[in-house]
PyMOL CGO cylinders between C-alpha atoms (Angstrom):
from pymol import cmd
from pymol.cgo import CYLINDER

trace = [
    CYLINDER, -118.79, -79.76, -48.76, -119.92, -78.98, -52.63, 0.3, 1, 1, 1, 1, 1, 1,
    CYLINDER, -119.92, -78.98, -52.63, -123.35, -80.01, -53.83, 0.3, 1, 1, 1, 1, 1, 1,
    CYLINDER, -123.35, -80.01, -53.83, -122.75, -82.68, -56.45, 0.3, 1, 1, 1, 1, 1, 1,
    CYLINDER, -122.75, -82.68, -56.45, -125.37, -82.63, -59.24, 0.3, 1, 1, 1, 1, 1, 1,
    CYLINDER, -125.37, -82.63, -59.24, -126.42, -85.85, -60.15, 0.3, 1, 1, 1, 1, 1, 1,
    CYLINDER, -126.42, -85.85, -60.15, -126.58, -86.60, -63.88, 0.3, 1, 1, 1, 1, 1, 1,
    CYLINDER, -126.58, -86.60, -63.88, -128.31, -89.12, -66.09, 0.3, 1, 1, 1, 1, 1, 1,
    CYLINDER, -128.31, -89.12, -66.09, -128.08, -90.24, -69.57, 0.3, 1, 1, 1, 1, 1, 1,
    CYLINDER, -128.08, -90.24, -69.57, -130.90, -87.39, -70.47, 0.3, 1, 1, 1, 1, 1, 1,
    CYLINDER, -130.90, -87.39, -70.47, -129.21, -85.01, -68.70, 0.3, 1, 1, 1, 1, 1, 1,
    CYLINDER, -129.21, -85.01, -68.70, -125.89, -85.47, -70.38, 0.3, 1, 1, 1, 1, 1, 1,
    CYLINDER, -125.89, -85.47, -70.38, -127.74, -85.53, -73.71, 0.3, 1, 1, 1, 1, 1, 1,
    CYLINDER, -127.74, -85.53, -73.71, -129.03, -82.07, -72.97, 0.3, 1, 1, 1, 1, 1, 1,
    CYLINDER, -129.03, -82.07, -72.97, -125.79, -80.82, -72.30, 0.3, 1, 1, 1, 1, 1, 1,
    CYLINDER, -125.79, -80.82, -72.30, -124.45, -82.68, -75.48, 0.3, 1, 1, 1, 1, 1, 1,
    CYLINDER, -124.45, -82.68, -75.48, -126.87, -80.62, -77.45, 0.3, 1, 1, 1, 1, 1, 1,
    CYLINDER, -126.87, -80.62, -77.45, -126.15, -77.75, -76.35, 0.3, 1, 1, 1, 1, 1, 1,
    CYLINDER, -126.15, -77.75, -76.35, -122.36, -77.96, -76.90, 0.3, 1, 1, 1, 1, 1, 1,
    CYLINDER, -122.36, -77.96, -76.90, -122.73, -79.18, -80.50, 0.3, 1, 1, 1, 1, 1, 1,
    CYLINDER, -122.73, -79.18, -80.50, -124.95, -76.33, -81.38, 0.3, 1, 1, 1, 1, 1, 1,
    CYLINDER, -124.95, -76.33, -81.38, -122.03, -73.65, -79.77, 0.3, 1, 1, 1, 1, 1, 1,
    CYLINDER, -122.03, -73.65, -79.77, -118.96, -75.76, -81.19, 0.3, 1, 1, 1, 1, 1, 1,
    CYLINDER, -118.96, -75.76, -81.19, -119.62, -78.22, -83.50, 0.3, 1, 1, 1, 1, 1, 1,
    CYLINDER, -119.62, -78.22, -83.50, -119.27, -81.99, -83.82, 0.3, 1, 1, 1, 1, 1, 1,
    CYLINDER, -119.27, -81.99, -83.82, -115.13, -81.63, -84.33, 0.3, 1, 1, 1, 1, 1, 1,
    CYLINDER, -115.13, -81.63, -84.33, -115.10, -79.87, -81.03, 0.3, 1, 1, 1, 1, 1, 1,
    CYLINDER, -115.10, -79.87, -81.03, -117.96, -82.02, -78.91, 0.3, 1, 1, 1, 1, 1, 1,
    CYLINDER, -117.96, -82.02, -78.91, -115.32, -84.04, -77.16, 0.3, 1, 1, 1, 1, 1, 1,
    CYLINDER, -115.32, -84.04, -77.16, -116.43, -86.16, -73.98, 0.3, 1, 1, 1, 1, 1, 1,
    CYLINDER, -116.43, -86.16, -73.98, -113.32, -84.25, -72.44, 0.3, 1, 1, 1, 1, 1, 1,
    CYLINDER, -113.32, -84.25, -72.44, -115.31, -81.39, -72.99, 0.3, 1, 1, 1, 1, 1, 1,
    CYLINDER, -115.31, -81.39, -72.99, -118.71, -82.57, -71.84, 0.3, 1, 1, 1, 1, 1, 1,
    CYLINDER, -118.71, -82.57, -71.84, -116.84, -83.85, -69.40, 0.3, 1, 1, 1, 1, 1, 1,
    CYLINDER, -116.84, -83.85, -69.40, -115.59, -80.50, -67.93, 0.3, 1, 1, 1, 1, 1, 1,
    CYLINDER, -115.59, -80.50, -67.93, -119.29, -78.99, -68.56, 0.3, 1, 1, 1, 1, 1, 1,
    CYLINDER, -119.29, -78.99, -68.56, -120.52, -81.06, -66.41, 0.3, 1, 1, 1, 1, 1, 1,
    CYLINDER, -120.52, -81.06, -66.41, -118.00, -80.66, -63.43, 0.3, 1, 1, 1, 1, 1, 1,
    CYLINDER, -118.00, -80.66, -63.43, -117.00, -84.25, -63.69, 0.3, 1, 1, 1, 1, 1, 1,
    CYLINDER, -117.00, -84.25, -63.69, -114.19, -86.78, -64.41, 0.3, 1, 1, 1, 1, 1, 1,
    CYLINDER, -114.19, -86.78, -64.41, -114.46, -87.95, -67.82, 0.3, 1, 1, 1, 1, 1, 1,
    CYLINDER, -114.46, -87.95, -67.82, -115.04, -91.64, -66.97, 0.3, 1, 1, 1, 1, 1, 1,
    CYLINDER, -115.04, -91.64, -66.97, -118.07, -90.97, -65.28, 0.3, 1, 1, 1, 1, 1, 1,
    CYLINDER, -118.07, -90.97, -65.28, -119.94, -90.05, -68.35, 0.3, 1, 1, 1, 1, 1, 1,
    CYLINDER, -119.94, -90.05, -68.35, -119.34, -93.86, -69.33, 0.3, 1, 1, 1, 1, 1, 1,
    CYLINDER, -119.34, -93.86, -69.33, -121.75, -94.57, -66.05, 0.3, 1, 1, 1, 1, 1, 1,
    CYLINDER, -121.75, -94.57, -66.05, -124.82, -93.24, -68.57, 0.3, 1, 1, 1, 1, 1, 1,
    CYLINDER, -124.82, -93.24, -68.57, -123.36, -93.40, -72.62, 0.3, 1, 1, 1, 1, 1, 1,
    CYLINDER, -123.36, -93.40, -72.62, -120.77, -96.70, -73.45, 0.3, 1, 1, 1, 1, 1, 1,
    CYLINDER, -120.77, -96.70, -73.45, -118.97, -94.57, -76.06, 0.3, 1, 1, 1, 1, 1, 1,
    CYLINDER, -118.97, -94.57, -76.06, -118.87, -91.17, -78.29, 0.3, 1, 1, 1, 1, 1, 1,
    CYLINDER, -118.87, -91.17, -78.29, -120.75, -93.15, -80.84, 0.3, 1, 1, 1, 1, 1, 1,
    CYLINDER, -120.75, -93.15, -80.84, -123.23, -94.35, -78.34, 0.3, 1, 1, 1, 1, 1, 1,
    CYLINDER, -123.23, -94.35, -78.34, -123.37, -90.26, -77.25, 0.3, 1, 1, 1, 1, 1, 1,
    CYLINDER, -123.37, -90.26, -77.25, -123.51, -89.53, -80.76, 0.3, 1, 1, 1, 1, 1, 1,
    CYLINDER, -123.51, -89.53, -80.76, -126.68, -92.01, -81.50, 0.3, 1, 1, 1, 1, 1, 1,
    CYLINDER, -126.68, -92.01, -81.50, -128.15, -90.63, -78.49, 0.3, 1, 1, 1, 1, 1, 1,
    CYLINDER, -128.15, -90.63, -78.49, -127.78, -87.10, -79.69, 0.3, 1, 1, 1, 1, 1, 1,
    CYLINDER, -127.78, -87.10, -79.69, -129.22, -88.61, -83.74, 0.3, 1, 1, 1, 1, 1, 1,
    CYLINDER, -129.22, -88.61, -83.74, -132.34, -89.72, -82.03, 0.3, 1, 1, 1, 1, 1, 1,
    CYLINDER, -132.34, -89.72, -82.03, -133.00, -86.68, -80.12, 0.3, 1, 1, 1, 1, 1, 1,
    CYLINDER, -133.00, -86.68, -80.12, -132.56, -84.41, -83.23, 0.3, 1, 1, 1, 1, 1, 1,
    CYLINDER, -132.56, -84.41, -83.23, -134.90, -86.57, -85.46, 0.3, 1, 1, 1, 1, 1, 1,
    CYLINDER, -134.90, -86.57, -85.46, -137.27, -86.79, -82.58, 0.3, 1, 1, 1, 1, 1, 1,
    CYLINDER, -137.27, -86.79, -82.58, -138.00, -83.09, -83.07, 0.3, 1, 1, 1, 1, 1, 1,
    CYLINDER, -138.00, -83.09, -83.07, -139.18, -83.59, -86.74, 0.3, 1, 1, 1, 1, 1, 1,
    CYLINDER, -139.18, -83.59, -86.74, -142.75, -82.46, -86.90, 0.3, 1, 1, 1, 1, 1, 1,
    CYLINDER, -142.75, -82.46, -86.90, -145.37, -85.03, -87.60, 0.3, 1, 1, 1, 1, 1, 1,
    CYLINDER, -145.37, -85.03, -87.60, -146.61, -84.77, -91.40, 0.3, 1, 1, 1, 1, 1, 1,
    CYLINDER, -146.61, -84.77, -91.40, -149.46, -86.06, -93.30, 0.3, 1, 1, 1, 1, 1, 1,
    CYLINDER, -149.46, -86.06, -93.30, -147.53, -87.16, -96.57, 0.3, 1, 1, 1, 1, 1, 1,
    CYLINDER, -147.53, -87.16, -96.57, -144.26, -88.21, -97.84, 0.3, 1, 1, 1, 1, 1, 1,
    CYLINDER, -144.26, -88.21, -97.84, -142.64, -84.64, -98.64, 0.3, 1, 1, 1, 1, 1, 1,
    CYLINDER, -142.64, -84.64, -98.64, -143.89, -83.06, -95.39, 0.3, 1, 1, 1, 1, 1, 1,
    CYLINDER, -143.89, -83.06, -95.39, -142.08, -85.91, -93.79, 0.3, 1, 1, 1, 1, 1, 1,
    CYLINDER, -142.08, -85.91, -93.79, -138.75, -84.97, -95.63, 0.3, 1, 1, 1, 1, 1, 1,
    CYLINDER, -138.75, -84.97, -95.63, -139.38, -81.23, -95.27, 0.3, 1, 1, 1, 1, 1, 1,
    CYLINDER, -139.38, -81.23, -95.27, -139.68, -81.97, -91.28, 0.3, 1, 1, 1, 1, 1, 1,
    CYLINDER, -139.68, -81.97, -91.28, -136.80, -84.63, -91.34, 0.3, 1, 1, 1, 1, 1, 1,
    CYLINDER, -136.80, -84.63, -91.34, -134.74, -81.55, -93.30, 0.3, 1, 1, 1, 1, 1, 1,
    CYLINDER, -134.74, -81.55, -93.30, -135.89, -78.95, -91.11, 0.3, 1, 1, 1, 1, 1, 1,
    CYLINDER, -135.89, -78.95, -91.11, -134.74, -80.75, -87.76, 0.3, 1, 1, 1, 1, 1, 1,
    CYLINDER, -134.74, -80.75, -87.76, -131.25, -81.88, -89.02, 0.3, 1, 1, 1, 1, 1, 1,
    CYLINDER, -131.25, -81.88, -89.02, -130.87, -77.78, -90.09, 0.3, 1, 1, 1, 1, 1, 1,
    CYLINDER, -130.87, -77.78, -90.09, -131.74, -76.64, -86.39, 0.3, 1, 1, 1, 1, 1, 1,
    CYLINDER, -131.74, -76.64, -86.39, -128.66, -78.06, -84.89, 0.3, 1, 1, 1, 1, 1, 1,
    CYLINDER, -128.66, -78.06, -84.89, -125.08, -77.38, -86.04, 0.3, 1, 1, 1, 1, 1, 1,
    CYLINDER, -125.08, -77.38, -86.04, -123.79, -80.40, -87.44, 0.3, 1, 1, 1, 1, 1, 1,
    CYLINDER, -123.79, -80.40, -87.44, -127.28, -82.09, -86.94, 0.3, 1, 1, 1, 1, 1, 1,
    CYLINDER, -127.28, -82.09, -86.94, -127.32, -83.82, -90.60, 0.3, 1, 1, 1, 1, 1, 1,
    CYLINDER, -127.32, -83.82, -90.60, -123.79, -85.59, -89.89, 0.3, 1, 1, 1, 1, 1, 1,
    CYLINDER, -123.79, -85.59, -89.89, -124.76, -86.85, -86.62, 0.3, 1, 1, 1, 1, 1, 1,
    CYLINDER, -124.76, -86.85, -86.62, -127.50, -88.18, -87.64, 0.3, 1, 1, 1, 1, 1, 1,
    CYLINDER, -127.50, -88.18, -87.64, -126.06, -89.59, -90.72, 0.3, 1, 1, 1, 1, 1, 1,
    CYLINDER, -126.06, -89.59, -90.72, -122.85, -91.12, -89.30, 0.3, 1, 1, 1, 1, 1, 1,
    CYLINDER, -122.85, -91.12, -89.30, -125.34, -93.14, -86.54, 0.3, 1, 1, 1, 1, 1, 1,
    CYLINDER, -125.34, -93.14, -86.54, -127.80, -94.19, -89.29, 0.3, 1, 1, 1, 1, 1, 1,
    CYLINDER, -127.80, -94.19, -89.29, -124.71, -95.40, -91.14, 0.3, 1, 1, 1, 1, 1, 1,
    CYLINDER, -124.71, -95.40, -91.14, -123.46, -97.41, -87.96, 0.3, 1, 1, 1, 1, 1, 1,
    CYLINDER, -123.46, -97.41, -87.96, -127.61, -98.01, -87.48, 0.3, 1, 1, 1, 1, 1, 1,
    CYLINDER, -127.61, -98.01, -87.48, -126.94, -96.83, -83.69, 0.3, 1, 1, 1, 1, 1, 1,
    CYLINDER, -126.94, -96.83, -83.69, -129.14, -94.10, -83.97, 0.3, 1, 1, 1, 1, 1, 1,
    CYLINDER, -129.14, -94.10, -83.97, -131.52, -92.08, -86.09, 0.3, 1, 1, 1, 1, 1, 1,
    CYLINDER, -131.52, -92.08, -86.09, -134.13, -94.90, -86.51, 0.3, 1, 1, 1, 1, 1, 1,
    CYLINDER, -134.13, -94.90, -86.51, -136.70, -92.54, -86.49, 0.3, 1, 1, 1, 1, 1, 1,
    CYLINDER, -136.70, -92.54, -86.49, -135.49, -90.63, -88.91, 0.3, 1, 1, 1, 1, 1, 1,
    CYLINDER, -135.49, -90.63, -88.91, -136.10, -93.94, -91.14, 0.3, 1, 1, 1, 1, 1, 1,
    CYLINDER, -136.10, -93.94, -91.14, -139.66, -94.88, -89.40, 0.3, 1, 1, 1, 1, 1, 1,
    CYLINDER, -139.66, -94.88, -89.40, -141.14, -91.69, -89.89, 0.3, 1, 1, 1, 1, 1, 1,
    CYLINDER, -141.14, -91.69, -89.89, -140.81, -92.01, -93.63, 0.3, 1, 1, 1, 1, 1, 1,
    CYLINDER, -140.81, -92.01, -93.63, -141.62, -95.47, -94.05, 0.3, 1, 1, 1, 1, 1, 1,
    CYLINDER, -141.62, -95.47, -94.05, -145.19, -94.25, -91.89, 0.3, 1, 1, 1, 1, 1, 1,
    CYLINDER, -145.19, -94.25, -91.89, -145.38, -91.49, -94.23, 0.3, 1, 1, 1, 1, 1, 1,
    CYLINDER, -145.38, -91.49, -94.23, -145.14, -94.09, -97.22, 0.3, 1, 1, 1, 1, 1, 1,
    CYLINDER, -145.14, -94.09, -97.22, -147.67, -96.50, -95.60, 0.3, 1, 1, 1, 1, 1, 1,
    CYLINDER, -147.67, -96.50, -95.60, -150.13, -93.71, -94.97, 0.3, 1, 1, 1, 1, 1, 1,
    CYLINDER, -150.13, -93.71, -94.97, -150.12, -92.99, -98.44, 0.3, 1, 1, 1, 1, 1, 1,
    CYLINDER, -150.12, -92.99, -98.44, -150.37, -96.57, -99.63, 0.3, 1, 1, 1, 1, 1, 1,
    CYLINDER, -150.37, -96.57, -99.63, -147.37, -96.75, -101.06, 0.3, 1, 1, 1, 1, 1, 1,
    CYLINDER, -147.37, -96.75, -101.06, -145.99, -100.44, -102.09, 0.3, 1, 1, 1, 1, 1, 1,
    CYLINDER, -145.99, -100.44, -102.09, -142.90, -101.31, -100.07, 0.3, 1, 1, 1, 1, 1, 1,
    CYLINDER, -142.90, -101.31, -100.07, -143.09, -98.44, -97.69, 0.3, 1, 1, 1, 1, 1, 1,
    CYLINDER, -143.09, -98.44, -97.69, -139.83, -99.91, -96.31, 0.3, 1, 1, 1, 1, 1, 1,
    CYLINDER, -139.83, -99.91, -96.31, -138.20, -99.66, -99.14, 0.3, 1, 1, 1, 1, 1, 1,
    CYLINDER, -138.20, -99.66, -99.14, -138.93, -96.41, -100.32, 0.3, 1, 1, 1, 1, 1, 1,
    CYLINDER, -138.93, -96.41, -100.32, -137.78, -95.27, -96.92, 0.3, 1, 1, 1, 1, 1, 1,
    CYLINDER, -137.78, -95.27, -96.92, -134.33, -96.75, -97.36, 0.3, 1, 1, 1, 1, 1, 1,
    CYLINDER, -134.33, -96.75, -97.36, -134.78, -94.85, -101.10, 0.3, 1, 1, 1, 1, 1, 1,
    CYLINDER, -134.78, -94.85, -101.10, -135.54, -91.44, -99.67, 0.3, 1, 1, 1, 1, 1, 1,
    CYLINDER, -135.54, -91.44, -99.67, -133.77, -91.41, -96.69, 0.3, 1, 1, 1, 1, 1, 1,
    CYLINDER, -133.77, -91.41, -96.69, -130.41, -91.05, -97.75, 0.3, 1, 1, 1, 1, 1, 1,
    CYLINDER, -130.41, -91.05, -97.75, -131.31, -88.19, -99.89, 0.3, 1, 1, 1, 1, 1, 1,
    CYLINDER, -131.31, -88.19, -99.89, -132.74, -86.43, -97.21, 0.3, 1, 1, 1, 1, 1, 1,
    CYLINDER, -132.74, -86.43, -97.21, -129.83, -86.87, -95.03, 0.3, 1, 1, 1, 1, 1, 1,
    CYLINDER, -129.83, -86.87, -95.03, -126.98, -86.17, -97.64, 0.3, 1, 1, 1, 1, 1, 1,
    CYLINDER, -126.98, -86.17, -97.64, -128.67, -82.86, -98.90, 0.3, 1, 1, 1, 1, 1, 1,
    CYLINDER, -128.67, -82.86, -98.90, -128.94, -81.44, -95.14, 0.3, 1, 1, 1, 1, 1, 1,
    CYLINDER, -128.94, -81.44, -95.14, -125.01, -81.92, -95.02, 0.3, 1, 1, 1, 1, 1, 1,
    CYLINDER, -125.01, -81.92, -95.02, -124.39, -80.23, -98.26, 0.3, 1, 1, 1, 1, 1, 1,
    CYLINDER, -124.39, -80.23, -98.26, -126.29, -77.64, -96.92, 0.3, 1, 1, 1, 1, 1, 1,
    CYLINDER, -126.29, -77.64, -96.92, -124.97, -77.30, -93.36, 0.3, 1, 1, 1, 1, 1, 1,
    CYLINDER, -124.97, -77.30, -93.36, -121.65, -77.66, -95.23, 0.3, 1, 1, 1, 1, 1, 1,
    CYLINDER, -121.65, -77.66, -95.23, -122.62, -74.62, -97.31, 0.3, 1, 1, 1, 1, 1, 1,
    CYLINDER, -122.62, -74.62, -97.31, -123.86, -72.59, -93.71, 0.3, 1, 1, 1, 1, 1, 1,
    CYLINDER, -123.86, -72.59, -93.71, -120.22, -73.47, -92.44, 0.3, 1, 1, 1, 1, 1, 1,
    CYLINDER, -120.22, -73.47, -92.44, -118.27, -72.45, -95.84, 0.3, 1, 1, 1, 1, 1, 1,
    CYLINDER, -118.27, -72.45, -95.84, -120.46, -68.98, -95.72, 0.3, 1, 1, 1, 1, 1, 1,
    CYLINDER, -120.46, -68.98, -95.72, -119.66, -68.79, -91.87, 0.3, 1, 1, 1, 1, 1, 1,
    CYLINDER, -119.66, -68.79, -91.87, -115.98, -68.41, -93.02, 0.3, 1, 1, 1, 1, 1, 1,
    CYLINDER, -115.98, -68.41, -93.02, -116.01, -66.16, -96.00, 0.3, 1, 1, 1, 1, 1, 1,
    CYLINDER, -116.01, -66.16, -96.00, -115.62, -69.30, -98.69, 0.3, 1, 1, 1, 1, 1, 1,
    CYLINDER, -115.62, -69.30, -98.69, -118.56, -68.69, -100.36, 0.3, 1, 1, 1, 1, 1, 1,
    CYLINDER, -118.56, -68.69, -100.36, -120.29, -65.56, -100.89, 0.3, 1, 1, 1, 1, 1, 1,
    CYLINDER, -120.29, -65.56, -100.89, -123.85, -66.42, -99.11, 0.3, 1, 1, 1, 1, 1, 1,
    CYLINDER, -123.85, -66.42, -99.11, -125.00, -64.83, -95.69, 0.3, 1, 1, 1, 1, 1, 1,
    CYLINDER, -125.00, -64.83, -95.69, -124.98, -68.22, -93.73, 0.3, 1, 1, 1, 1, 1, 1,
    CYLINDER, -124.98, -68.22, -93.73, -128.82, -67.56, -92.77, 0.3, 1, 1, 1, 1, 1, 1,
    CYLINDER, -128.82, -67.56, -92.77, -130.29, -67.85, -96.08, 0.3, 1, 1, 1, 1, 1, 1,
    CYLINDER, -130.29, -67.85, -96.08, -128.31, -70.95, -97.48, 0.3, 1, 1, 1, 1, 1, 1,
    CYLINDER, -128.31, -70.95, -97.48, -131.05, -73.31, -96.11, 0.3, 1, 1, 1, 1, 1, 1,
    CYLINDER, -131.05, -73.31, -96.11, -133.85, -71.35, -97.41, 0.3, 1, 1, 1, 1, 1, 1,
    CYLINDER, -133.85, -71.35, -97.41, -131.82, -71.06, -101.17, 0.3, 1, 1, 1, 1, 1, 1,
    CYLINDER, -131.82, -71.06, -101.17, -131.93, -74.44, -101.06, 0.3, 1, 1, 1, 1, 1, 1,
    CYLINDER, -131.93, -74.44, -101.06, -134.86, -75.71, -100.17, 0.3, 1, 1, 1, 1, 1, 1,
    CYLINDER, -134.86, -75.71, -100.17, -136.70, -75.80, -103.90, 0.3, 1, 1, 1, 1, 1, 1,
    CYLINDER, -136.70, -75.80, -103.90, -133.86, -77.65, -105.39, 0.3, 1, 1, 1, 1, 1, 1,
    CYLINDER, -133.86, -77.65, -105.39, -134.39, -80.09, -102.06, 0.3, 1, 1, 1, 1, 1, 1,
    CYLINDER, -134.39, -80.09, -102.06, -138.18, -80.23, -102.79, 0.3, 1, 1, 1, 1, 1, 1,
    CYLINDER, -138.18, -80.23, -102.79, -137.48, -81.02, -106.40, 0.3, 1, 1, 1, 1, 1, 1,
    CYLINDER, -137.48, -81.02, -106.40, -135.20, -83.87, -105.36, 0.3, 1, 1, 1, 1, 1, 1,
    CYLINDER, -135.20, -83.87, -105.36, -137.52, -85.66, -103.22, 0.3, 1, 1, 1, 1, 1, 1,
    CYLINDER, -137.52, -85.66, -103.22, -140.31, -85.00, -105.99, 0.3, 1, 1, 1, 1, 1, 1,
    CYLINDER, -140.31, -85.00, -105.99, -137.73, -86.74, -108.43, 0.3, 1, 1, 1, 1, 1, 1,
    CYLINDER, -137.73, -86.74, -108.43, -137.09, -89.75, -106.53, 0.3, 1, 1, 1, 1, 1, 1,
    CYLINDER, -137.09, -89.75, -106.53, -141.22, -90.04, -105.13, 0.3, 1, 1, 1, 1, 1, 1,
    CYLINDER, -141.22, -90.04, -105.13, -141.65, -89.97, -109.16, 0.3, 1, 1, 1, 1, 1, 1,
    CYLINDER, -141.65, -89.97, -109.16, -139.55, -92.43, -109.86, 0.3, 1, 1, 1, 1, 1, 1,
    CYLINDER, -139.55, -92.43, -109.86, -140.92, -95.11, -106.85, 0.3, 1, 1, 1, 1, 1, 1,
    CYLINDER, -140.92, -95.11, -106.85, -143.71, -97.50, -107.81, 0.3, 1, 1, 1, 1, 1, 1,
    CYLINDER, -143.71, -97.50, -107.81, -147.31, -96.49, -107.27, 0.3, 1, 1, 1, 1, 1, 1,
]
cmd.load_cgo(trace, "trace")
């Protein structure tokens, strides 16, 4: 008799990961976490409802790995930084923010950041920055995937790093622009 592995939602997330960093969100399928995990299908739905609850799970776990800052634009930097490190990681995240699945971390780390600088309406200025944040990490994963194939003529490793003075000069924009 074969050894059956017992999985849990953590586990399953762990494997999730690690298919969307090899394939991609088009190609993270639960067919094909399915078959990673030597399992039917319709036992993943024992540990994740739906793709979109998989996907939220996934959001959190990528924002979760945002290093703690002590100001507003170390908070984006991290926020920026963690989206980049996973293939696809800024749409995830964005799409379960959107559906507010997911990602709620992503929006409670800069509100903290705002607080800690006594900001007014720290909840506010989350909502503000937040979609910045998470719109210019797709344009530049985007950008990664366009140089991947040849469409643009960038090496796919330094499209993040090009970017990331025009992505510290937008969050300096908008942080100018919020009240004092």
């Amino acid at each position: 008799m074969r050894d059956r592995v017992r999985h849990d939602r953590e586990s399953i997330l762990d494997v999730a990961l690690s298919l969307l960093d090899a394939y991609g969100l088009p190609d993270l399928t639960m067919r094909r976490l399915a078959a990673e995990l030597g399992v039917q299908p319709s036992a993943l739905y024992w540990h994740v409802e739906s793709k979109q609850a998989l996907l939220a799970g996934l959001a959190d776990r990528i924002v979760a790995e945002a290093a703690p800052a002590a100001d507003v634009a170390g908070a984006a930097r991290a926020l920026r930084a963690a989206l980049l490190s996973h293939r696809d990681g800024a749409e995830v995240v964005l799409s379960s923010a959107a559906l507010s699945l997911g990602a709620l971390g992503a929006h409670d780390a800069l509100r903290a950041a705002f607080a800690r600088e006594h900001r007014p309406d720290p909840e506010l200025a989350a909502r503000v920055l937040l979609p910045f944040v998470l719109g210019h990490a797709s344009l530049v994963q985007q950008r990664i995937q366009a140089a991947e194939f040849g469409a643009v003529p960038a090496e796919p490793a330094t499209v993040a790093e090009a970017t990331a003075a025009d992505f510290d000069a937008g969050v300096a924009a908008i942080l100018a622009g919020l009240p004092t």
